[in-house]
C-alpha positions as CSV (number, residue, x, y, z in Angstrom):
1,X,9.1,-13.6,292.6
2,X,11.0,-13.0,289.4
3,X,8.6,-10.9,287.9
4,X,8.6,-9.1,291.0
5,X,12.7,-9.3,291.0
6,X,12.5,-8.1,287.3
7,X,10.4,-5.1,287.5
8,X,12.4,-3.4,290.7
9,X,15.1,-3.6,288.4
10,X,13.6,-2.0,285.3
11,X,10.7,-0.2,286.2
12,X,11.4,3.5,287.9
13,X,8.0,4.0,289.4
14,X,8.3,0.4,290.8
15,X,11.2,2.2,292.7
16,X,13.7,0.0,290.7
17,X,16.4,1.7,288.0
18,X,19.0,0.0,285.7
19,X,22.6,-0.1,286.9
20,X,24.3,2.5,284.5
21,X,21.3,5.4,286.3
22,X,22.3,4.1,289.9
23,X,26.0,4.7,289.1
24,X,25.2,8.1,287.7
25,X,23.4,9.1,290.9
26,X,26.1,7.7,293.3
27,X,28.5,10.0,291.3
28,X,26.7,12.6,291.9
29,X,25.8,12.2,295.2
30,X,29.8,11.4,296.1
31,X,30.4,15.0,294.4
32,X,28.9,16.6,297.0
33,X,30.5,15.0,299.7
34,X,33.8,15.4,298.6
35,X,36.4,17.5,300.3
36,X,37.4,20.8,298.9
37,X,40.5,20.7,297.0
38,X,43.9,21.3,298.7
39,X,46.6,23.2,296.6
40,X,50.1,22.6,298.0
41,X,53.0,25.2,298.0
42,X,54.4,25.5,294.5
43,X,57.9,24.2,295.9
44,X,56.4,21.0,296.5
45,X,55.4,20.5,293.0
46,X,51.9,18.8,293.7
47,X,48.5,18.8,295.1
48,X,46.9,16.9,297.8
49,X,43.2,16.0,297.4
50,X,41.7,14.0,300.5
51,X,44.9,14.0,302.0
52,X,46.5,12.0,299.9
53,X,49.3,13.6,297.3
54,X,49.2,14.3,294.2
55,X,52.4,14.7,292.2
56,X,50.6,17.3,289.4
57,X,54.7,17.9,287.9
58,X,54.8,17.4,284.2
59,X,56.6,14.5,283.4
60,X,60.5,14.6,282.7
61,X,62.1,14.2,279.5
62,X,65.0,12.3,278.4
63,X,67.2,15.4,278.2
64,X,66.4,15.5,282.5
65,X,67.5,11.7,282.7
66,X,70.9,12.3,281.0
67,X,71.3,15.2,283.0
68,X,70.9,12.7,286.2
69,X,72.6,9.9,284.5
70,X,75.5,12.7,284.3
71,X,75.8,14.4,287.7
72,X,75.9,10.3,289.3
73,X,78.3,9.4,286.7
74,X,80.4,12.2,287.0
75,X,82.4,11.3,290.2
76,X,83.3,8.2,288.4
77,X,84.5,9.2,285.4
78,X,86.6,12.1,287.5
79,X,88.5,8.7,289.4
80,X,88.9,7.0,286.2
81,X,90.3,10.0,284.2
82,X,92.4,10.6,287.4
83,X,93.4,6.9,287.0
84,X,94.6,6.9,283.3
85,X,95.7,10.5,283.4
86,X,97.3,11.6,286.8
87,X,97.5,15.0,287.5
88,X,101.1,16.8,286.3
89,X,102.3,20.0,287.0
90,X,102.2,22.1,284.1
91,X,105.9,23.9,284.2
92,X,108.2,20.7,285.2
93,X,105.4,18.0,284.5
94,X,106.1,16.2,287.5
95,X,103.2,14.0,289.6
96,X,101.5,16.1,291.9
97,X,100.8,15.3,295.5
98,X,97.5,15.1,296.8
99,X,97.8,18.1,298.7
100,X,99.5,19.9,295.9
101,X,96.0,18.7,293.4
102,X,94.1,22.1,294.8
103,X,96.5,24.5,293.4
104,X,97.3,22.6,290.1
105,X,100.7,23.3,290.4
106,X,103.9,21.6,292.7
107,X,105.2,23.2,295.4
108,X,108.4,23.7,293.8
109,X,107.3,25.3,290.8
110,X,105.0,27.6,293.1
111,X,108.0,29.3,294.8
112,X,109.0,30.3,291.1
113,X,106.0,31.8,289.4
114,X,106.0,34.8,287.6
115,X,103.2,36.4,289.4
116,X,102.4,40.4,288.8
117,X,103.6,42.0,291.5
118,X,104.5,45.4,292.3
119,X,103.1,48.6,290.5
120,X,101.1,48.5,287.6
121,X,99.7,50.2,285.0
122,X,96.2,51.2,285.8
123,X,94.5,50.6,282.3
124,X,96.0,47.1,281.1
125,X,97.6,45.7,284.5
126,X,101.5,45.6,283.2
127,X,104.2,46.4,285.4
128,X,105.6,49.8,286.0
129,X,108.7,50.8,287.1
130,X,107.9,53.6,289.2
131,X,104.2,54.0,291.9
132,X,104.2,57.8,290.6
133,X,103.7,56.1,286.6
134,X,100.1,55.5,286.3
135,X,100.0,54.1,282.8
136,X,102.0,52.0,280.4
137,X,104.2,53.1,277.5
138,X,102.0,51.5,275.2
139,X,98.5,52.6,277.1
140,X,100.0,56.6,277.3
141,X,99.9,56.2,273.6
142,X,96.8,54.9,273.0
143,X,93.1,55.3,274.2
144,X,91.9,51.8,274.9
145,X,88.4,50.9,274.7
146,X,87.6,48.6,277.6
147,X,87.8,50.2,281.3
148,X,90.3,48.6,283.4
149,X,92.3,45.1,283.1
150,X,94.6,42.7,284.8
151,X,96.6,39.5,284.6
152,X,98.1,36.7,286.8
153,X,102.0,35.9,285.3
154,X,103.9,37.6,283.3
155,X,104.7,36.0,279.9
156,X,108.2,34.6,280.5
157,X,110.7,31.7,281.9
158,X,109.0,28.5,282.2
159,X,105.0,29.8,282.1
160,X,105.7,30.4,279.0
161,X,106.5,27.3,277.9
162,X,103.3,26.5,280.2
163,X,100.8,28.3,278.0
164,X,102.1,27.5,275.0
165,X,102.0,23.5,275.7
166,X,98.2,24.6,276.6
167,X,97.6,26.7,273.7
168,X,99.3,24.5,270.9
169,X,99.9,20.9,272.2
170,X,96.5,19.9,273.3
171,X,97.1,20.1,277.1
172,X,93.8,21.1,278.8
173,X,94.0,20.3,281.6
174,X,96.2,23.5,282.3
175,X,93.3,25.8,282.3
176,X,92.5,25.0,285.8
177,X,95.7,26.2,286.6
178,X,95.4,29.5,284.9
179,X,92.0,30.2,285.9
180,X,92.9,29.8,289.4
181,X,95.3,31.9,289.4
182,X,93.6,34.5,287.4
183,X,91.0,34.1,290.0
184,X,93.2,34.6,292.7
185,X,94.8,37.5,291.6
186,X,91.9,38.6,289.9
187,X,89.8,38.8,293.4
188,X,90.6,42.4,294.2
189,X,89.1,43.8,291.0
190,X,86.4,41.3,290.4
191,X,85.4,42.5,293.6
192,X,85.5,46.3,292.0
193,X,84.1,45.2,288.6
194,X,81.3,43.0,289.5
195,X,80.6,41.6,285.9
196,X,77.3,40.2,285.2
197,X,78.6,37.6,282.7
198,X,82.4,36.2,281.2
199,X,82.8,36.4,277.4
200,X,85.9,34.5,276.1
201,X,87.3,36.0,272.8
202,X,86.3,33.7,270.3
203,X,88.4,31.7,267.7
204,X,87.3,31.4,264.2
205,X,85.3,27.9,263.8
206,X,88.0,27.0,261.0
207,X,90.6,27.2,263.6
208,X,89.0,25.5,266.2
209,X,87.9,23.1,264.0
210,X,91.7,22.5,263.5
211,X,93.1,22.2,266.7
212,X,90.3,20.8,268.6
213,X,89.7,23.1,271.2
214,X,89.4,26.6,272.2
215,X,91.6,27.7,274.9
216,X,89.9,31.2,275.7
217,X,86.9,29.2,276.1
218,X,88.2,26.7,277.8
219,X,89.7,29.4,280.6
220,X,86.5,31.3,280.9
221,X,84.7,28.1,281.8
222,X,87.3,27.3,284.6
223,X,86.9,30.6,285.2
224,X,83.5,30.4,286.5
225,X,83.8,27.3,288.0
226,X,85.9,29.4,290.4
227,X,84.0,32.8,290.7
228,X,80.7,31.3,289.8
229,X,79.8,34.1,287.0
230,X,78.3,32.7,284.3
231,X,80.1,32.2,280.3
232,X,78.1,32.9,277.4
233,X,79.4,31.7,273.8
234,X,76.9,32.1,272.1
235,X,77.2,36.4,272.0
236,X,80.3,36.9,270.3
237,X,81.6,35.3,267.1
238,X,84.8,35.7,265.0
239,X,83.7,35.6,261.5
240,X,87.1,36.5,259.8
241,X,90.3,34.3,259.9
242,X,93.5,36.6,260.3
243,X,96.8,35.9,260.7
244,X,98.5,35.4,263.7
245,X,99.0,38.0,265.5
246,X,102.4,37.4,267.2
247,X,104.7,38.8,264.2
248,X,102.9,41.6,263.2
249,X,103.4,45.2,264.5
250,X,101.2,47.3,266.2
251,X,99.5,49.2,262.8
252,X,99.2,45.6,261.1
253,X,97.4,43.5,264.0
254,X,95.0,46.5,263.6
255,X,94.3,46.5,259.8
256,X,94.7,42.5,260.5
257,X,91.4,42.4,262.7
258,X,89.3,45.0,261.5
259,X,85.7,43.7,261.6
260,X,86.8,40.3,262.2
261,X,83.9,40.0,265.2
262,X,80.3,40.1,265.6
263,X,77.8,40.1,268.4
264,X,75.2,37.5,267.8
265,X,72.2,38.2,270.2
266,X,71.5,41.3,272.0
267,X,71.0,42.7,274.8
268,X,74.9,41.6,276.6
269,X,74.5,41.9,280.0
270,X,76.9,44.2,281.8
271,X,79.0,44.4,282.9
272,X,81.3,42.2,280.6
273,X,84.2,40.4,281.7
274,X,86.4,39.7,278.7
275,X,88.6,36.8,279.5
276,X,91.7,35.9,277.0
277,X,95.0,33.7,277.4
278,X,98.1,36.3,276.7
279,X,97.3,40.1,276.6
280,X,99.9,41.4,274.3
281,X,99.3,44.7,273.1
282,X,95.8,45.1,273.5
283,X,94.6,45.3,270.0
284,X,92.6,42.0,269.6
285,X,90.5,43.3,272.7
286,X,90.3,46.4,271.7
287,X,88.5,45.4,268.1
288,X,86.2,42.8,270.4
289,X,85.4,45.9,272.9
290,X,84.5,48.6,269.8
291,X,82.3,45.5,268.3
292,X,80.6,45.6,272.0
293,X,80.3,49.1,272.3
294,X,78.5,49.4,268.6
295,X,75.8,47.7,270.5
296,X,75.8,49.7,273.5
297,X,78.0,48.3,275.9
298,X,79.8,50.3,278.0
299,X,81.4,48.5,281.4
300,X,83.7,46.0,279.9
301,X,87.0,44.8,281.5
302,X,89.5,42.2,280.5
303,X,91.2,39.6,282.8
304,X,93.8,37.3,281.3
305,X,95.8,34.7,281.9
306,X,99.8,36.0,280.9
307,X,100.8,39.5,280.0
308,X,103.8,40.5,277.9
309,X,106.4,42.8,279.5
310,X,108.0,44.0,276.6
311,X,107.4,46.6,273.7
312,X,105.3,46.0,271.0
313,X,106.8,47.7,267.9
């Protein structure tokens, strides 16, 4: 009987075989009687063979983790910040009210707001005196470069004061303030524009470096968060430190930017929504908008924040 046991196992003609060549030929024989395979819609992000699925998704990095880790901690840091920092008006710096949190601003301070009104000049957005006036004193004497713009206040009285505590003193948290109003009073022409992306004009690194902060970028990204177009910061750069621009007259803030910007990748979408704080007289994005247009863009327009009333000498 073993013999007999032993040559079933070994011998082939005996009608026997070794147990590595039966598990080949069960394979084999299992191939065939397999189901055809089952592709799942690509928004599913698997397969599904027998029935059963199959999540075929390639596996996620860290970088996707943080990003979870970020949107479910994100609520939570929000309360905590609101916590240790509670939300101030930015003219009179009083605690806001819950129902006053939406417009960033108290109800007190909103009845006083410097808010463009009236006619305006149609190339910057300044006030005119007069409907029949279609541009400026300062835009009848000189051909801008960019298409059309507008702004939310007018530079004066406590907004000032405003921008300047944003600009200068580290307070960020006013650029939700000044993008929502530049969205608000922004909506008509947005809606005429239609830009395909928001470029802030940049700050040298040297100056950002020392203060901490960019405010055009900050604006532009509040900005978006309102309008939902997207920022890109990585297109322009200012590779030239100037002076300050506020004490210099009209011929110097020229000679004092003169190929002070660059555009770093190409193509810019368009059209391009140039977003700054204060739009004085024009020249800073007037140099950003000839750097643009050496590049071939044509549709640009500028939104910002404040807007000087008076002459620029």
């Amino acid at each position: 009987k073993h013999s007999e046991c032993e040559g079933k196992r070994t011998n082939p003609a005996a009608g026997g075989m070794r147990g590595r060549e039966r598990s080949i030929l069960n394979v084999k024989h299992n191939e065939k009687d397999k189901k055809p395979f089952r592709q799942r819609p690509e928004e599913n992000g698997g397969s599904s063979w027998n029935g059963r699925h199959i999540d075929r998704r390639a596996p996620e990095g860290p970088g996707a983790y943080l990003q979870r880790a970020a949107r479910w901690l994100r609520p939570w840091g929000e309360a905590l910040a609101e916590l240790l920092y509670p939300s101030r008006c930015p003219l009179c710096s009083r605690l806001l009210k819950e129902e006053e949190k939406t417009d960033h601003v108290c109800r007190a301070c909103a009845e006083h707001l410097p808010w463009i009104r009236g006619p305006v000049c149609l190339q910057c957005g300044k006030p005119v005196k007069d409907e029949r006036v279609e541009l400026c004193p300062g835009c009848e004497k000189r051909v801008h470069l960019y298409r059309s713009g507008a702004s939310a206040f007018a530079y004066e009285g406590e907004l000032r004061d405003a921008m300047v505590r944003f600009k200068f003193h580290n307070k960020r948290e006013n650029a939700c303030f000044f993008a929502r109003a530049m969205a608000r009073e922004g909506k008509r022409q947005l809606q005429l524009w239609k830009p395909a992306v928001i470029l802030p004009v940049p700050m040298h690194r040297r100056k950002r470096r020392r203060r901490g902060y960019d405010q055009a970028v900050l604006l532009a990204k509040a900005l978006s968060r309102e309008i939902g177009i997207p920022v890109r910061t990585d297109l322009l750069a200012r590779t030239r430190l100037t002076r300050a621009q506020k004490r210099l007259g009209l011929e110097e803030r020229r000679q004092n930017l003169r190929g002070a910007f660059v555009v770093r990748k190409t193509p810019v979408p368009e059209p391009v929504l140039l977003v700054d704080d204060i739009y004085t007289s024009g020249t800073t994005v007037d140099c950003v908008c000839e750097t643009l247009r050496e590049k071939g863009v044509e549709e640009i327009y500028v939104l910002t924040a404040c807007i000087t009333v008076g002459r620029i000498r």
